[in-house]
Residue, then its C-alpha position, 0 to 999 in steps of 0.5 A: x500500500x505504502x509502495x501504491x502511494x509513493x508511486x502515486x505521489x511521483x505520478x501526480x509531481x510528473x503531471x504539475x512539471x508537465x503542465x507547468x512546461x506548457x506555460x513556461x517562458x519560450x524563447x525562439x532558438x532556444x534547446x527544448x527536449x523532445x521533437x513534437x513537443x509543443x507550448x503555448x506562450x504569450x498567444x504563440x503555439x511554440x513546436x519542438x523541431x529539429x534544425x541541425x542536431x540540434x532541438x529548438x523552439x520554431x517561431x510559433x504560430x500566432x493562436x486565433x481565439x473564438x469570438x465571444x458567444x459565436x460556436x465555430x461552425x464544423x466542416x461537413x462532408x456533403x451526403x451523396x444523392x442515391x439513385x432510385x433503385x426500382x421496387x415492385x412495392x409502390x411508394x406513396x406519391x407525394x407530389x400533389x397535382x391538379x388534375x382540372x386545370x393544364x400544367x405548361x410544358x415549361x414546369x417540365x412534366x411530372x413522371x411520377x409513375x413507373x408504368x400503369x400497374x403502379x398505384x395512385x394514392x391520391x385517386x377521388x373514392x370512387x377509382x381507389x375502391x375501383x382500383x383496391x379491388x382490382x388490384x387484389x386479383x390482378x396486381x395492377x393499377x390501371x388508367x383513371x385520368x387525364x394529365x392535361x398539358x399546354x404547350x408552353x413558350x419554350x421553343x427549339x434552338x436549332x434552324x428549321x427547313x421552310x415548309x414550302x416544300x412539304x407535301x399537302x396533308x392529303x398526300x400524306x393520308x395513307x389509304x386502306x385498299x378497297x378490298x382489305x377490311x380493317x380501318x387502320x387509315x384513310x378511305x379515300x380508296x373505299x367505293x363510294x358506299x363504303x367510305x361512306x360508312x367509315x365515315x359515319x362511324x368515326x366515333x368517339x370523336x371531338x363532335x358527339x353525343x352519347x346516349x346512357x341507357x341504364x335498364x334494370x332487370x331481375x336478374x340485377x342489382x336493384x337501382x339505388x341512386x341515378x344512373x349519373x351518380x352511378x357512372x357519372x364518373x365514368x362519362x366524365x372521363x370520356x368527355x373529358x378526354x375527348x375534349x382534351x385531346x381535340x385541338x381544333x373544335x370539339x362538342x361532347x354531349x352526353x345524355x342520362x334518363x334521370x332514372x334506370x329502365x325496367x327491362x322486362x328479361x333477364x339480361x344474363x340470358x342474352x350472354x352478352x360477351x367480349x369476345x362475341x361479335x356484333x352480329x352474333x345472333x344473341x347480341x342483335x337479339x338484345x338490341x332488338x328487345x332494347x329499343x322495343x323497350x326504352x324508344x318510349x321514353x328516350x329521345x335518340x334525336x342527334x345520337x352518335x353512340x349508345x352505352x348499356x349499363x346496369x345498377x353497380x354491384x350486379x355480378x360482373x357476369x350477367x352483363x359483360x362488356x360487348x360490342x352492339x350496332x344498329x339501334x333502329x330508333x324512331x327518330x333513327x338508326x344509331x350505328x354504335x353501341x356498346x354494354x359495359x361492366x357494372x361498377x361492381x368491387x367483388x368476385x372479379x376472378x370469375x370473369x375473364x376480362x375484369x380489366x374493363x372495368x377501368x375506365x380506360x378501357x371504356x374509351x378503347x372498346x368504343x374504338x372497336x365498337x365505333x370506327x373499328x379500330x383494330x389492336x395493333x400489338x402484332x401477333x401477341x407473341x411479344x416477341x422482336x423477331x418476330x410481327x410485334x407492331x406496335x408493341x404495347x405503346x398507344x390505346x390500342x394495346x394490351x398496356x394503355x396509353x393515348x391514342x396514336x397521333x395517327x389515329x387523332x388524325x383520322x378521327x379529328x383530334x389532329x387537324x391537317x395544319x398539324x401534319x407535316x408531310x414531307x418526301x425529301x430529296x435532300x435533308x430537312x428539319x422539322x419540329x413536333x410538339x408531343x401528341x399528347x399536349x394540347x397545342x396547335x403547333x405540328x404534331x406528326x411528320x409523315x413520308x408517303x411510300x405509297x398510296x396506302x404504306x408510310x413512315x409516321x413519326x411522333x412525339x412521347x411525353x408523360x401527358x394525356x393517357x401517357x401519364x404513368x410512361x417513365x421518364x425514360x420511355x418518353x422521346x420519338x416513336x417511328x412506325x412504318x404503315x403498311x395497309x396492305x396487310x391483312x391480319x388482326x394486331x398487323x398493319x403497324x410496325x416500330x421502327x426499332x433502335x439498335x444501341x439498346x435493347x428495347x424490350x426492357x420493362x416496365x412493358x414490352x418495347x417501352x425503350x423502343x422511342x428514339x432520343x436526342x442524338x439517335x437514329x434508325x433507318x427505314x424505307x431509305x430514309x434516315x430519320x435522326x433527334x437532333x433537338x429534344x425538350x419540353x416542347x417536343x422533338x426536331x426530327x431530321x429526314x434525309x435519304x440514306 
């Protein structure tokens, strides 16, 4: 014990010698004992160093004391910004957007989506129960609104070619033959009889008026509310797009009865079907026994299209959708007509096409059951080596998405002022707004090959019905137009980039747009990006 406390005497007497060096008078050039050693004096940091053999006190540094009340502030490393990596569990949305009033083009578009299977959380009600439902057996999302778009004032830089050489925009409306069946163009080589009648029949258009006939029956959910408060929202979206999308003049009326129609059979007996056509025996059976029905109490005066509907929550398979013409009214003949699914949330897996009941999918079946457009996503292979056509890009596919440029053209959504039809024998440059914008500016490049084969080239962004696409699927799609070929799915086809691979997800040939700096060959002509933004792309044609 004695031995512990003189060591600790002999500990503490070394400490006060240390620390009493520390203070003690320094004088530059003077021996000190140990290389490194420091002492402060007299506001100097004096450093043991060694010059010759010799130790000696440096000149010190002056010691700089903090200010009175002020903490000196750390140097901090900055934190890496992570790149988002893909996840199959959809994340909340924290972006609030307005999905009434149009964002300009200039505040840049908001990808928020990685495709159309991943969840909204910021849906009205009725489309998040619509959506948990289908959801629960298909794991996917689906289309419920419009993003809405005006072109805004940013313009391209580069110089662009005078268009007095272009083509007249009739040049450039690629013709189906008389003798090929298939509205995937222009008429213009239709008999006189039938171009009348594609004529007609160009619906859902920026001009219509859509008559709702909700019957009931005793096989269906007995009505509860109005017809308008039941699918109000559905027509909603309808129209909405349809005025969207028309960027010249556009009038859309829809009409309701203020109350379900008794129906006096069972509207399961008809087995109205997707896949059974129009003319099917029992299909034309119902639109026969429905006009006896309602014609009574509705005014068909000015209708362009019929939609069926029952009361939701009637099971899914006692009215699916199908496809229904020629309703010989009293005030007339309306050629187009379809039924759609109940808004009814269970049992979804017991029907093959629940998918419909998206609201999306209301707009694509009036395609087929309106002017007859076909899908166009080739032989559903999924396959590049083999007829993919269009892949899953446009309405008119299997994925969703806006109706090609193409197709707004032919119905009137595109006016002629927006196309530019060119078949250059020397270079030139010409810029298209996205096709899913509203503007007047041009939207479509065209080259006529023929009277009825083309090139068509147009402009992707997150707009309109493309607003789950991501980012990086958004550029410049270039498709060739070919209607001499027959064939459901074929008559379009991508023309492909080759410095990637384009069948990458989210969905089959999402990588297949052109971006700036890129380009592909077709037909002898080789089509190039040479400026892309917000406003659209500069496309550069010239002979290969």
């Amino acid at each position: 014990m004695r031995k512990l406390l003189v060591g600790l005497v002999a500990v503490l007497s070394l400490s006060l010698v240390t620390s009493q060096v520390s203070v003690a008078a320094v004088t530059p050039g003077t021996k000190c004992s140990k290389a490194g050693a420091t002492s402060t004096f007299n506001g100097k940091k004096y450093t043991c160093v060694k010059s010759g053999k010799k130790l000696v006190w440096n000149k010190g540094v002056a010691v700089v004391k903090p200010k009175p009340g002020v903490t000196p502030t750390p140097e901090t490393t900055p934190i890496p910004t992570a790149t988002p990596i893909p996840s199959p569990t959809p994340t909340p949305i924290a972006t609030i957007r307005d999905w009434i009033n149009p964002r300009s083009t200039d505040a840049g578009y908001l990808n928020e989506y990685n495709g159309v299977c991943q969840k909204e959380f910021d849906l009205p009600s009725y489309w998040s129960a619509l959506q948990d439902a289908y959801m629960d057996f298909s794991r996917c999302s689906g289309i419920y609104r419009i993003a809405k778009y005006e072109l805004g004032s940013q313009r391209p830089k580069v110089q662009l070619s005078s268009n007095s050489n272009d083509l007249s925009a009739r040049e450039c409306q690629i013709s189906v033959p008389n003798n090929v069946t298939g509205l995937k163009g222009f008429f213009h080589l239709f008999e006189t009889g039938k171009k009348n009648f594609a004529n007609s029949v160009k619906f859902p258009g920026p001009k219509m008026t859509i008559q709702i006939i909700p019957i009931y029956a005793v096989d269906t959910e007995a009505p509860k509310n109005s017809p308008e408060k039941d699918y109000g929202a559905y027509t909603d979206f309808v129209a909405d797009w349809a005025k969207y999308s028309s960027d010249g003049e556009s009038a859309i009326d829809v009409r309701y009865p203020s109350s379900y129609l008794e129906f006096p059979n069972k509207v399961s007996s008809y087995g109205i079907y997707h896949e059974n056509k129009h003319d099917s025996p029992s299909h034309k059976q119902f639109v026969k026994d429905l006009v006896a029905t309602v014609d009574p109490k509705i005014d068909f005066t000015g209708v362009d299209v019929i939609i069926v509907v029952v009361p939701p929550g009637t099971p899914l398979w006692v009215l699916e959708q199908g496809t229904l013409k020629n309703f010989e009214t009293k005030e007339g003949l309306v050629r187009i007509g379809t039924t759609e699914y109940p808004y009814t949330l269970k049992d979804m897996s017991k029907v093959k096409f629940a998918n419909l009941t998206v609201p999306f999918w209301w707009i694509h079946e009036l395609y087929h059951s309106g002017i007859g457009f076909d899908d166009h996503y080739g032989d559903s292979r999924n396959n590049v080596n083999t007829e993919y056509g269009l892949g899953w890009w446009t309405m008119m596919t299997p994925w969703g998405g806006d109706l090609s440029s193409w197709q707004k053209w032919i119905v009137g959504f595109i006016t002629d002022s927006q196309v530019n039809c060119i078949k250059p024998t020397t270079a030139s440059t010409h810029w298209i707004a996205p096709s899913s914008v509203k503007t007047k500016e041009k939207k479509l490049v065209v080259i006529p090959l023929s009277q009825s084969k083309g090139i068509v080239i147009e402009s992707i962004r997150a707009a309109g019905l493309y607003y789950k696409i991501p980012k990086a699927s958004e550029g410049v799609l270039v498709y060739e137009v070919d209607l001499t070929i027959e064939g459901h799915g074929l008559g379009y086809k991508l023309v492909l980039p080759t410095n990637r691979n384009p069948d990458q997800p989210p969905f089959f040939l999402s990588q297949a747009t052109l971006r700036e700096g890129e380009s592909v060959l077709s037909n002898g002509y080789k089509i190039s990006i040479v400026e892309s933004g917000s406003f659209g792309d500069v496309i550069k044609v010239e002979k290969s």
